[in-house]
N, C-alpha and C positions, 0 to 999 in steps of 0.2 A: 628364605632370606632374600637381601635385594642387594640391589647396589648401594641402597642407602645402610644397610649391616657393612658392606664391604668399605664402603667410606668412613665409617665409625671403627675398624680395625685399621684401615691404614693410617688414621689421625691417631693410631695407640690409647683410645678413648675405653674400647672392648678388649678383650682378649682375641688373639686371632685364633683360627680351628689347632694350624699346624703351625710350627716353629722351626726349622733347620738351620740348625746354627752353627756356624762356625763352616760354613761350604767355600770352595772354589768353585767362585762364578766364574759357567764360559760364558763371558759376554759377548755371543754372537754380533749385538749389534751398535756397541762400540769397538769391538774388536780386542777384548781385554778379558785377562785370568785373575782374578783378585778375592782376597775374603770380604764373605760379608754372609749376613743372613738375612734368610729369605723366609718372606710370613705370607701365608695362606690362610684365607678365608671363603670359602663359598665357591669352591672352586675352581678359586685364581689367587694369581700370584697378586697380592693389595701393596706389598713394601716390601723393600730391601734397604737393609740397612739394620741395627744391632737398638738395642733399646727398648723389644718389642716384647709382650707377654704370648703365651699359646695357652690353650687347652688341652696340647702336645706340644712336647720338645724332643727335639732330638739332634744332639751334639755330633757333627758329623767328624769332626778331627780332622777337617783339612781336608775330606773328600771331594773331586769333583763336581757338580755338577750343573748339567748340562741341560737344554732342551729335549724335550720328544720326542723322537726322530720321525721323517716324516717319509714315505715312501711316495715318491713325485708321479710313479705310473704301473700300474700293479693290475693285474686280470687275475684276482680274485681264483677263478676257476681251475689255474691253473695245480693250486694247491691240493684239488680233488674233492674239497671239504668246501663247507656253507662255514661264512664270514664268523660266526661264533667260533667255529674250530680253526679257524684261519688266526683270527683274534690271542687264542689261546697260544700260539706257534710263535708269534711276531711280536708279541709284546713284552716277555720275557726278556727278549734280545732290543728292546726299547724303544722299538717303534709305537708310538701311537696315533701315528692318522696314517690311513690309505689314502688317496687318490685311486678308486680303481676305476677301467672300464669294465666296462658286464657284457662285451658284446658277445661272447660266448656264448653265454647261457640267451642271449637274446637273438641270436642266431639259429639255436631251437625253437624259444619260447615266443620271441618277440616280448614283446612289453612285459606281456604275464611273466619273462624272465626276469627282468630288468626289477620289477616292482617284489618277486619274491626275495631280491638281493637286496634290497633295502628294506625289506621288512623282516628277515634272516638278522639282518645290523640293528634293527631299532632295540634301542636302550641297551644295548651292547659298550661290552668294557671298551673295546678301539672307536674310532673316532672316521669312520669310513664315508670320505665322499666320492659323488658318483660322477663318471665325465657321460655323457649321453649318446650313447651309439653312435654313427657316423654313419659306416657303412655296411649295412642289414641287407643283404647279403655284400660280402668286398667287392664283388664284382655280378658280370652277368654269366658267368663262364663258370658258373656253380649251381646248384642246387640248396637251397638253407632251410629252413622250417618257417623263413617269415620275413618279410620285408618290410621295413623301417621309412617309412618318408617322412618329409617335412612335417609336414601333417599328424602323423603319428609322431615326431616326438616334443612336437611342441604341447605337450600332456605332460610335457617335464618339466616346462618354464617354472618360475617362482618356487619348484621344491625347494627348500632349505638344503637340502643334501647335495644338491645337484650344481656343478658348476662351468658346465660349462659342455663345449661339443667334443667328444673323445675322437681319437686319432683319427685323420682325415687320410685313409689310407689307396681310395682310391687318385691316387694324385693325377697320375694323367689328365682323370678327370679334372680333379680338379683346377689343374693349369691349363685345362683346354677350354674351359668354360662350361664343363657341362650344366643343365640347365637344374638338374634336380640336387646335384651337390651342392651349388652358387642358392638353393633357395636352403639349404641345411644351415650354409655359411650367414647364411644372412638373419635367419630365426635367432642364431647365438651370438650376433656380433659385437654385441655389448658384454661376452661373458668371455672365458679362457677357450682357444682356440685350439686342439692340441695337432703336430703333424704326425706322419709317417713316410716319407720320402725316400726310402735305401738307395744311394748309387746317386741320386736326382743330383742334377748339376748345369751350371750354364744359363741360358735365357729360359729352358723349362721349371730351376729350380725357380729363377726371379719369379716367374709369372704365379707356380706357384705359393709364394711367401707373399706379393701382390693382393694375391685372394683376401688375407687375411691370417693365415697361419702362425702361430706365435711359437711353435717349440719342436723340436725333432730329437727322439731316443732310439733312431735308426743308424744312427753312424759306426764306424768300424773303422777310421781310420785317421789319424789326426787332419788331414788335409781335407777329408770332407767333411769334418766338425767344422774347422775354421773357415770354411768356403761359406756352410749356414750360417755361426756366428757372425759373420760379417755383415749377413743380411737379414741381422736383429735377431735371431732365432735362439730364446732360450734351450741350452743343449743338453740334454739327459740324458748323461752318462748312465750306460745300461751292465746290472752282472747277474744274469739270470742261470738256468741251469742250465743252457743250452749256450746259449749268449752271454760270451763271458768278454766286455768292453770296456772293463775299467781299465787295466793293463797299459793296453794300446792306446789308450787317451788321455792317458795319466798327462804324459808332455805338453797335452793344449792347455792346460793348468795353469794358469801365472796370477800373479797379485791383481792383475790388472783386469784381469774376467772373469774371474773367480763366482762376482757376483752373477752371473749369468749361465753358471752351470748347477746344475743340479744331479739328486743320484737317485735312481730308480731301480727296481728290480724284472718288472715285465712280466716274466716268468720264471716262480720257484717253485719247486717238486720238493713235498713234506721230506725226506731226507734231510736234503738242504738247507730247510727252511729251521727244523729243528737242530742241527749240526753243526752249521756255518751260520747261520741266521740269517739277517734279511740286510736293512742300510746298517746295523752292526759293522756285518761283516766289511764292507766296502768302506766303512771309514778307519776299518785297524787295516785293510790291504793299500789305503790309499797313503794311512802315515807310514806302514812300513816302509813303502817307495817313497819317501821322503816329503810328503805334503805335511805341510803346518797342521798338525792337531788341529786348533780352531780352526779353520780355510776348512778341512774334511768334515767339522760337525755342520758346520755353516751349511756346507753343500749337500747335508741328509738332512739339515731343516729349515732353518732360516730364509733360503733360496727359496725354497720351494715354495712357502709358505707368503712370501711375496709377490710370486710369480702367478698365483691362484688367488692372489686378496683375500687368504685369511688372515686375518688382520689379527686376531689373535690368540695367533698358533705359531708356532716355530721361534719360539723366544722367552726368556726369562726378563720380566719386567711386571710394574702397576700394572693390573687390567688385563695383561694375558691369562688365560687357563693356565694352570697349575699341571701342565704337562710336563712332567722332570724324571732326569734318567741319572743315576747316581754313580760315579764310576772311582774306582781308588788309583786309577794308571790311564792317563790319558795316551800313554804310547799304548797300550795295549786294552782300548778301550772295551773293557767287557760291563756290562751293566752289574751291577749287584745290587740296585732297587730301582723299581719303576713305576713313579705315580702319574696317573693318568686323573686330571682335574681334582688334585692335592689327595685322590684316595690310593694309599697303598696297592697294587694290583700284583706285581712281579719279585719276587726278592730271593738273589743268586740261583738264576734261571729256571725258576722254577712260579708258576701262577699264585699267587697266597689264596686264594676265592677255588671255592667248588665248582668244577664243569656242572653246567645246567642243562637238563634234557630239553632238545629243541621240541617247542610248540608246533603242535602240527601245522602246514599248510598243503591245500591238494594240488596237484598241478596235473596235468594232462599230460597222456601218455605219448611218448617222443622216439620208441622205435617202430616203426612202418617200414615193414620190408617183407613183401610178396610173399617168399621162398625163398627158403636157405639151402638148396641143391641147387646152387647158383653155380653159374657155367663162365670159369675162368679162362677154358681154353684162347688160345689167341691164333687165327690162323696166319701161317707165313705167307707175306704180299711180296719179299723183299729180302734182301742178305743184311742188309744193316737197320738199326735200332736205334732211336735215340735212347738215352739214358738219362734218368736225373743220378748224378754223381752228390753224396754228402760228402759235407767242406766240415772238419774236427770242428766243434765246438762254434758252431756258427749256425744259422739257419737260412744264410742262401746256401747254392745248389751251383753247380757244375751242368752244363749244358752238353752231355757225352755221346759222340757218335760210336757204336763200336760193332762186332759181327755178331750176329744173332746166332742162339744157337738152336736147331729145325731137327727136330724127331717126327718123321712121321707127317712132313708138313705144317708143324706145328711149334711153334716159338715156345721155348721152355728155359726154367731158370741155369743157369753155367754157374755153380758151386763151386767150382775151380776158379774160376773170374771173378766170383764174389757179386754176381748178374742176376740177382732173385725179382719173382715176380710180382706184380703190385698192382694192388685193386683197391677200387675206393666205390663201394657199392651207397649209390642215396636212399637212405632211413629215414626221411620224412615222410614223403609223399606215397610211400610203394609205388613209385613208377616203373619200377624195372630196373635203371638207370646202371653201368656199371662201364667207369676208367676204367682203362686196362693198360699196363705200362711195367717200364723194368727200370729198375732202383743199384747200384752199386754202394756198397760200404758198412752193411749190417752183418755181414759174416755169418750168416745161418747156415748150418753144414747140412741140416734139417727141420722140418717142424714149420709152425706159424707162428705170427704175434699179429695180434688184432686189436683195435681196440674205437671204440665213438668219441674218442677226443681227437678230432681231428682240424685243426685249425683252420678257417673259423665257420666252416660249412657244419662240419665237425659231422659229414656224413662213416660207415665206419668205413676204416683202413683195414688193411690187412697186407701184408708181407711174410712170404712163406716159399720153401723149395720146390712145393708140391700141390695140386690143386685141392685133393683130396685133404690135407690140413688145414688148409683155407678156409674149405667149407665148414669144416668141423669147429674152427675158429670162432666162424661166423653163428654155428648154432649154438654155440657156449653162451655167447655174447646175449643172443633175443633172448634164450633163456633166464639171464641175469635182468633185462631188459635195461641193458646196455652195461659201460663198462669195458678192462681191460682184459687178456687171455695169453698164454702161452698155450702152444696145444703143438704135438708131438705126432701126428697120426690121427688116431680119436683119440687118444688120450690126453686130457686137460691137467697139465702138468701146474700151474699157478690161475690165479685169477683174482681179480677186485671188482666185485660190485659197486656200478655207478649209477643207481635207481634216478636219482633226480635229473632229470635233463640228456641222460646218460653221460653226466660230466663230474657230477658232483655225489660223497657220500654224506651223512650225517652222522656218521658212527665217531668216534673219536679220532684224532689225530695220528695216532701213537699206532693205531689198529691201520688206517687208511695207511701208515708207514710202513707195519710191516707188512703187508701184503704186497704192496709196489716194489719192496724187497725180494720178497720170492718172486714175483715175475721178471725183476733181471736177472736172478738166481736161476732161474728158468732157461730163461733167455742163452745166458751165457752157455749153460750146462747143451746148448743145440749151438752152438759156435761161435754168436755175437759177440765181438771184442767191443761194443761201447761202454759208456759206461750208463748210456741211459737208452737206450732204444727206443724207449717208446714216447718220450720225450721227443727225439730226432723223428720219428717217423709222426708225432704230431703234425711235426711244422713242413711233412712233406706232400702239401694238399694246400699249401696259403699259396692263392698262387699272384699275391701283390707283393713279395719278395723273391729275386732273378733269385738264377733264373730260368730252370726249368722244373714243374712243380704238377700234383696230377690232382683233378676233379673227378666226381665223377662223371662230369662230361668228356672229360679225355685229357690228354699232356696237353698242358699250358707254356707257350715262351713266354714269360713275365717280359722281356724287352722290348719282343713285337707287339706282347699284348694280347695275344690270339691261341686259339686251339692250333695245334700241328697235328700230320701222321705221325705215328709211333715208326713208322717204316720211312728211313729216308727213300729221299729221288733219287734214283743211280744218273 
C-alpha cells in the first residue's frame, strides 16, 4: 500500500482496513474527550469522523480511546530480557514505543551491544527507538568492557531508529567543558539531547543546560524539577523499581507545564513490569492523586512524542500510526486492547500473537575474570570506615562514617549494624581488579547476593557476611557465565542465568520472573528486608549519582568526584 491507498480511504472512495466506531476520543492534542470514529488504513490513522466503511468494524460502545503510550526513557536491560520479551511485558499494558538507552549492554559490548539491541527489535511488535550512548564508560573511575567516543558513535548518525544522544551523565564534565563530551554534544546537536544531572544546581546546573542539554529524569524533589524547568528543560518524571518519583513530583504539575513534562520508567524489574506495568501504571497513580485524566495520558505520550519529533506518534489524528490503547474507565485506566499500527497485538492483558523463538545472533564472551578464589579480606589501616548507607527506594546513597568492626586485624562485616562487606570484582579485562568497601541496609544475617548487573560498568558485585560466600557467589556466577545468585555457604540457594552480555536472558518473561523471584525468596530467607535487593545493589556501583558508590577501583565521593580511603583520617 501507499499513501496514495491511504488518501483514497480517507476521501471514503475505498473501504478502510479497520473501523472503530462509536470510541471516546482522548484528544491529546486539542485537549478534548468526544465521540467519533476513527478509520485505519495501512497503518495509520487516515479519518476521524462517522460515514466511513471498513473491512472491519468494530462498535466500541463508548469505549475510550486513547494513544499509545509512550515510555520517554527506558534501559531496556534493565528488564533482564532482549526487546522481543521486553515487548511482550509492556505492550499489553499499552505501551507502544520505547525511547531506550542501550548503554548497559554497550557498556560490555560497545557497539556490537548497542547494534544486537536494534537488531533484537527489527520488525518487532513495539516500536523501540534508540538514544546513543553518551557515556561508555560514565566515568574514568571504572573499569567497562569498551569505550564509546565521538568517533565511535557517529556510526549511528542517519539510523532511522536512532535519535538522538542519550543521558549526558557525566555532567561535571560536561559543564566544565570537557573536550571529548563537547565533541559527543556537538555530533548530535541537531537531534534530541537527553540529560542526567542528580542534585546539579546554580551556575553549574546553567552551564550545564548552556551545553545543549534538553531534558532531565533525575530529579527527586519538586524544587529541583522546577529549578531545571525554568531553565528550558523538558522534565521526566521518573517510577522505576527502585526510583519511585512520580509521588513527590506530582505538585510541579499544573495546567501551565504540563506540556513540558513527560513520564518515563528508567528502570523496571519483570515483576513490575508485568504486575504494575509500565507508563500504564503512572498514569492510573497520577489520576488517582488528582491529575486530569487527559493532562496524565498526554504526559505518557503526546509529550514525549513532541519532545523527540516523532511526528507521528503519540496522537490520534489523519497521518499518525494507528497506535491505540482502548480503555472502558479512564479513572482507572487499564488497557483492554492494544493496537500497535492499526494491527490488534494486546487484548485484556494478555499478547493475542505467539511468542516467537529469537533468531540466533553470536556475541562474544563478556566474563573475564582470572580466579574466583579471589581474596576479599580487607586489612585494618584505621578505626573508622566509610560507608555507602542505602536511601528506601531511591538510588542515591548516604555518605556514612561509622567504627569498623577488626577481628584479627582484619575489617569484617557487623551483622548487628547491618555493616556487610562489598566487593565489585572487574570481569572484562581479567585484570585482577577488585573494590573493596562496606554497604549498610541489605539486612543479610548470612550468605551472599552477587550478581553482573551492576550499573553501568556492570563489573560483578557481590554483598555477603562472609568471605567464603562471596567467593562461592562468585564461582556460581562464571559458571552460569554471568547472571544473578543467592549462595548461603557453598550452597547456591537461587539463581538466573544472564548468558548474553551477563545482563540479559532470552528465555521467556514469565520464566526470567520467576527465577528473580526465588532469588529475593532467597534473599530474604538470609535476612534481607528489601524488597528488591538486587535491584538496589545494582545501582550501588554508578558512581555519577551522590553520593557515595564503589567501583572496582575502589569507593567513589560522587560530589568530590574522586576515589577516597575506605579508612578515614583520624
Amino acid at each position: 500500500m501507499s499513501i496514495v491507498d491511504r488518501l483514497r480511504a480517507a476521501r471514503g472512495e475505498t473501504p478502510a482496513d479497520l473501523v472503530l466506531r462509536n470510541a471516546s476520543l482522548v484528544n491529546v492534542i486539542s485537549g478534548e474527550i468526544y465521540r467519533s470514529d476513527i478509520v485505519v488504513h495501512d497503518r495509520h490513522v487516515v479519518a476521524l469522523g462517522s460515514q466511513y466503511a471498513g473491512e472491519r468494524e468494530l462498535d466500541l460502545g463508548g469505549k475510550f480511546v486513547a494513544p499509545g503510550l509512550i515510555d520517554a526513557h527506558a534501559h531496556i536491560e534493565s528488564s533482564l530480557v532482549s526487546p522481543p520479551e521486553f515487548a511482550r511485558a509492556v505492550l499489553p499494558h499499552g505501551v507502544t514505543t520505547v525511547i531506550t538507552d542501550p548503554h548497559e549492554i554497550a557498556n560490555v559490548l560497545g557497539l556490537e551491544g548497542m547494534r544486537y539491541m536494534l537488531e533484537r527489535a527489527k520488525h518487532g511488535l513495539l516500536n523501540m527507538f534508540v538514544m546513543a550512548s553518551s557515556c561508555v564508560p560514565a566515568t574514568d573511575m571504572e573499569t567497562s568492557g569498551a569505550r564509546l567516543e565521538a568517533e565511535d558513535l557517529g556510526q549511528l548518525l542517519g539510523h532511522p531508529w536512532v535519535l538522538g544522544l542519550a543521558e549526558l551523565m557525566n555532567y561535571p564534565g560536561v559543564a566544565l567543558g570537557d573536550e571529548g563530551m563537547l565533541d559527543k554534544i556537538e555530533l548530535f546537536r541537531h537531534l534530541a539531547l537527553d540529560g542526567h544531572a542528580p542534585d546539579m544546581s546554580g551556575r553549574m546546573l546553567n552551564a550545564y543546560v548552556a551545553a545543549g542539554v534538553q531534558s532531565e529524569h533525575e530529579c527527586t524533589t519538586v524544587e529541583e524539577a522546577l529549578e531545571k524547568l525554568r531553565l528550558g528543560l523538558t522534565i521526566f518524571i521518573r517510577e522505576g523499581t527502585t526510583t519511585r518519583n512520580l509521588l513527590p513530583l506530582l505538585p510541579l504539575i499544573s495546567s501551565e507545564n504540563q506540556g513540558a513534562i513527560c513520564f518515563c520508567t528508567d528502570d523496571r524489574m519483570p515483576a513490575d513490569l508485568l504486575d504494575e506495568g509500565s507508563i500504564d501504571h503512572m498514569i492510573r497513580l497520577a489520576i488517582a492523586n488528582g491529575v486530569d485524566p487527559l493532562a496524565a495520558i498526554r504526559m505518557g505520550s503526546y509529550n514525549s512524542a513532541r519532545h523527540f519529533g516523532l511526528k507521528k506518534y503519540g496522537a490520534i489524528a489523519p497521518g499518525k500510526y494507528a497506535d491505540l490503547v482502548v480503555v472502558a474507565d479512564l479513572q482507572n485506566f487499564r488497557p483492554e486492547m492494544v493496537y500497535r499500527g492499526g494491527r490488534l497485538v494486546a487484548e485484556n492483558g494478555a499478547m493475542t500473537l505467539p511468542r516467537q523463538a529469537p533468531r540466533p545472533i553470536n556475541l562474544r564472551g563478556s566474563l573475564n575474570i582470572a580466579s574466583t578464589e579471589l581474596d576479599f579480606s580487607i586489612r585494618a589501616v584505621g578505626e573508622r570506615i566509610h560507608v555507602i548507607g542505602t536511601v528506601r527506594d531511591q538510588v542515591v546513597t548516604e555518605k556514612r562514617l561509622e567504627r569498623a568492626k577488626i577481628l584479627d586485624n582484619m575489617a569484617v562485616s557487623d551483622v548487628e549494624r547491618d555493616i556487610l562487606k562489598f566487593a565489585m570484582v572487574e570481569r572484562h579485562r581479567a585484570s585482577g581488579a577488585i573494590g573493596k568497601g562496606f554497604i549498610q541496609g541489605f539486612g543479610l544475617k548470612r550468605g551472599a547476593i552477587a550478581g553482573t548487573v551492576a550499573h553501568d560498568h556492570h563489573n560483578l558485585a557481590v554483598i555477603g557476611v562472609d568471605d567464603e560466600s562471596m567467593r562461592a557467589a562468585v564461582r556460581a556466577i562464571v559458571a552460569m557465565g554471568g547472571g544473578l545468585v543467592a549462595v548461603d555457604g557453598e550452597a547456591v540457594l537461587a539463581r538466573l542465568p544472564l548468558p548474553v552480555a551477563g545482563l540479559l536472558s532470552e528465555s521467556p518473561i514469565e520464566t526470567v520472573r520467576q527465577q528473580y523471584d526465588s532469588l529475593i525468596d532467597a534473599a530474604k530467607s538470609m535476612g534481607s528486608h528489601l524488597s528488591d535487593p538486587f535491584m538496589v545493589m545494582s545501582f550501588m556501583g554508578l558512581e555519577v549519582i551522590p553520593k557515595l558508590k564503589l567501583t572496582d577501583q575502589g569507593l567513589v565521593d560522587v560530589e568530590q568526584f574522586k576515589i577516597i580511603d575506605l579508612f578515614a583520617q583520624n
